[in-house]
C-alpha positions in Angstrom: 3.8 -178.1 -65.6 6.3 -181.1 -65.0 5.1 -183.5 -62.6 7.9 -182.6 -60.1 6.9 -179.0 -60.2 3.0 -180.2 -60.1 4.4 -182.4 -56.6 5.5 -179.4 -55.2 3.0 -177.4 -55.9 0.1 -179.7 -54.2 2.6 -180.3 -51.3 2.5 -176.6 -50.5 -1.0 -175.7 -51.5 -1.6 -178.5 -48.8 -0.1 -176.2 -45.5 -2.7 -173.6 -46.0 -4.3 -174.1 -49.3 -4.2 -171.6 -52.0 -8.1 -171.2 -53.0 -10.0 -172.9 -55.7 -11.0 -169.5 -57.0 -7.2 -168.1 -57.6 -6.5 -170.9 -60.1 -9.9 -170.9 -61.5 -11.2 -167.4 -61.2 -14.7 -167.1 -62.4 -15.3 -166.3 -65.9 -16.1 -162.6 -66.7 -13.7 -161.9 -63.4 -10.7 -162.8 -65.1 -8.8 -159.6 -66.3 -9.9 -157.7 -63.2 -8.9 -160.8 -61.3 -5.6 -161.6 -62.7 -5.0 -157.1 -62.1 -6.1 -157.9 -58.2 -3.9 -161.0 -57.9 -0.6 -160.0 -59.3 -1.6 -156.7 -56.8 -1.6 -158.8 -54.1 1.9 -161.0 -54.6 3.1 -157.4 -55.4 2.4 -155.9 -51.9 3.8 -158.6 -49.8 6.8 -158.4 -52.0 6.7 -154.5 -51.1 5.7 -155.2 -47.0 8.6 -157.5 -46.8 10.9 -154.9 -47.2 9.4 -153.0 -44.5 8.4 -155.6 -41.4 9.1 -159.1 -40.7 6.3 -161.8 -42.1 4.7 -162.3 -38.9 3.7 -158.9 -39.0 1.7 -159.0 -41.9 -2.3 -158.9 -41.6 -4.5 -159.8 -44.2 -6.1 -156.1 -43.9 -2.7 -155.0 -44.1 -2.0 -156.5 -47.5 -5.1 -156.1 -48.3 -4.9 -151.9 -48.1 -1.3 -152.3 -49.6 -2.5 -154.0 -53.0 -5.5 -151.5 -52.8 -7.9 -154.8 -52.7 -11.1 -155.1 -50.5 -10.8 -158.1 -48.0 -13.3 -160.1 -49.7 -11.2 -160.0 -52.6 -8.3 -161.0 -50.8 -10.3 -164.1 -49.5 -11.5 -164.6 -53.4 -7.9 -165.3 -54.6 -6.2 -166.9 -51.0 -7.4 -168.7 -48.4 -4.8 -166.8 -46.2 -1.2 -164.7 -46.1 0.3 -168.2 -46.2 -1.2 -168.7 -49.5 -0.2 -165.6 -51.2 3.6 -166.9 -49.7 2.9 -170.2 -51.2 2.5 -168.9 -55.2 5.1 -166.3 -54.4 7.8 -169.5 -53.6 6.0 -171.6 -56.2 7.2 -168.7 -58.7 10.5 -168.8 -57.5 10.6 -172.8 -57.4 9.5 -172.6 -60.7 12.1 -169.6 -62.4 15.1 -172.2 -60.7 13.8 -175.2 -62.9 13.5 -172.9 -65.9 17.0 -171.8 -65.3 18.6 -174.9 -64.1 16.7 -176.4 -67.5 14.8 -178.3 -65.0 17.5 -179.5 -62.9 19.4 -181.8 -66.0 21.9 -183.5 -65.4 25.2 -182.9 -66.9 25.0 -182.6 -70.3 28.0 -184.1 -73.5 30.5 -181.3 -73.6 29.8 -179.4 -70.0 32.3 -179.6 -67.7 32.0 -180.1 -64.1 33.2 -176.6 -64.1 30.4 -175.7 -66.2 27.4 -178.2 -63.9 28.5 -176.0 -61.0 28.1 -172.6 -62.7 25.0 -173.7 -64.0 23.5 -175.0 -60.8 25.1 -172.2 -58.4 24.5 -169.1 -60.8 21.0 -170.5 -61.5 19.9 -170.4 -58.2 21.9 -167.2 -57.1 19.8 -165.4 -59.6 16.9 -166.3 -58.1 17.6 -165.5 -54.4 18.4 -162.1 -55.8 15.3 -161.9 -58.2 13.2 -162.9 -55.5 14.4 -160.7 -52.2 13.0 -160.0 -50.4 10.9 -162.6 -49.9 13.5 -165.3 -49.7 15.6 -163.5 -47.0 12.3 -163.0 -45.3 11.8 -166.5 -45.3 14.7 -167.4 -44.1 14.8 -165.7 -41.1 11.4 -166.6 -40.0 11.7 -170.2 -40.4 12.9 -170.3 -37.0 10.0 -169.0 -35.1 6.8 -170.0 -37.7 5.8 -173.3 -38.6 4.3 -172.8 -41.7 7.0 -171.2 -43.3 9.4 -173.7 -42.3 6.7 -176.3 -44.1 7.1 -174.6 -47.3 11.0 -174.4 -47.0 11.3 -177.5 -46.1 9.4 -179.1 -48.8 11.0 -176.8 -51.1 14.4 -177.9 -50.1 13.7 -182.1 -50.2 12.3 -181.5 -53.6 15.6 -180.1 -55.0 17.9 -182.3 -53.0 16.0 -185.5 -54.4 16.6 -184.1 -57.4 20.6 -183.2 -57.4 21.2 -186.6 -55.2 19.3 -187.8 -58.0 22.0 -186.5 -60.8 25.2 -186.9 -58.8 24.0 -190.7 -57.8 23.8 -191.6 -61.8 27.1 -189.8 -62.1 29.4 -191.5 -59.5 28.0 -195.1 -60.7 28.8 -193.7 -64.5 32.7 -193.1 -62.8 32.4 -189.2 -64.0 31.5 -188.1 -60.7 34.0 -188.6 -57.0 32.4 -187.1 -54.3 34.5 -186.6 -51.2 31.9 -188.6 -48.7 30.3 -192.1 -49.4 27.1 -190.3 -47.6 25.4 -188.5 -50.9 22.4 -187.6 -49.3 23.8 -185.9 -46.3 26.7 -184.7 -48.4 24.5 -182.8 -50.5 22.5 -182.1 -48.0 25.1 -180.0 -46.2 26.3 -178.0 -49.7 22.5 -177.2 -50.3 21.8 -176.1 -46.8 25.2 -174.0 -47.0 24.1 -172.5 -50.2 20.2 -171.5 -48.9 22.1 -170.1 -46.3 24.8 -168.0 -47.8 22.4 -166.6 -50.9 20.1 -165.7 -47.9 22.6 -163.6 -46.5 22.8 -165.4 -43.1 25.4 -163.1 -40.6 27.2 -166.9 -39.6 28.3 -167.3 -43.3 28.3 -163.8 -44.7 29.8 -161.8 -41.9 28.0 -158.4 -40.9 28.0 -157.0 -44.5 24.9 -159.6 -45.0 23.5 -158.9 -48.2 25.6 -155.4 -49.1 29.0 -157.2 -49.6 30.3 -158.9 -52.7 27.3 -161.8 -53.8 29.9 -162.4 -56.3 32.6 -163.9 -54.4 30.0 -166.1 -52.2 29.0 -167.0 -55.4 32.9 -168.1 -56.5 33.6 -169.8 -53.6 30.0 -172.0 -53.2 30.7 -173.1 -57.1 34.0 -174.3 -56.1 32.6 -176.2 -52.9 30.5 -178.1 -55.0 32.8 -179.1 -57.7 35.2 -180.5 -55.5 32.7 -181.6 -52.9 31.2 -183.8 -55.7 34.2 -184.2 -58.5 37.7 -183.9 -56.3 37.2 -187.0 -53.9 39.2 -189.8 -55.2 38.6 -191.4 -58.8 
């Protein structure tokens, strides 16, 4: 685990804690253990198709995932928790695919960086609904959730202000704004948002109209957000 990914990890595990006894389940528990757990991430994946978050009850997952409640408790100190590794997972399947956020390599074009970067975490918005949507839409009206987005979301900006700030003093990068961090800022945010399906940006065909175009068109918003300002 790369430091950045361990960062995050404790950051989160901090809003709610994910139990000592998920990551080191006690020994002769393990196979049954690692059955119960991956049961568990499982039914909240399969509840939040069917009811908002805040709906969800410990018993209710509990009875979902086919797990007595002490079991539950065994693995995660709480439904929080179980969100936690289920974001973690996702966090972690974007730095896999983004080959942990690296910069732009000899030979890839801007073109390319933007592909790379938007496609990379596209795919994982769609791998991952619906718990991302889900997300999304509570972060409004529950605390913890917005915790774990929002310290999901600083850990990726530092990262790609991180990149594009090494670029522009190389000369291979023009943003459009002097203001990197809020520049970016706004492109992530508008990306989160459209992959989320959020009715302001992707009209009232939310998530059943054409991801690919969104796609298309946030790819282009960053290229020339970050390589058409002026040279």
């Amino acid at each position: 685990m790369t430091a950045v990914k361990f960062a995050f990890w404790a950051a989160w595990c901090k809003v709610e804690g994910v139990s000592s006894h998920a990551a080191n389940p006690q020994p002769g528990v393990q196979r049954r253990g690692d059955k119960q757990r991956q049961a568990i991430l499982q039914a909240v994946r399969e509840l939040l198709q069917e009811k908002p978050f805040a709906e969800l009850s410990v018993s209710t997952i509990s009875l979902r995932a086919g797990v007595a409640r002490s079991g539950f408790y065994f693995y995660f100190d709480s439904k929080y928790a179980v969100l936690a590794q289920l974001m973690a997972e996702a966090a972690e399947e974007l730095e896999e695919l983004t080959q942990d956020f690296a910069p732009r390599q000899p030979g890839e074009s801007p073109e390319q960086f933007a592909k790379r970067m938007v496609g990379s975490a596209a795919a994982v918005y769609a791998h991952n609904d619906p718990v991302m949507t889900a997300c999304n839409e509570a972060r409004h009206t529950d605390i913890e959730i917005r915790n774990l987005l929002d310290q999901q979301f600083e850990v990726v900006l530092r990262q790609i202000v991180g990149i594009v700030d090494a670029e522009e003093k190389a000369g291979t990068a023009h943003p459009i704004s002097d203001d990197l961090p809020t520049l970016i800022r706004t492109l992530a945010g508008t990306t989160a948002l459209t992959l989320t399906g959020d009715p302001i940006l992707v009209g009232r065909q939310g998530l059943q109209g054409d991801r690919g175009r969104r796609v298309r068109v946030l790819e282009q918003l960053w290229l020339h957000a970050l390589w058409g300002g002026r040279a």
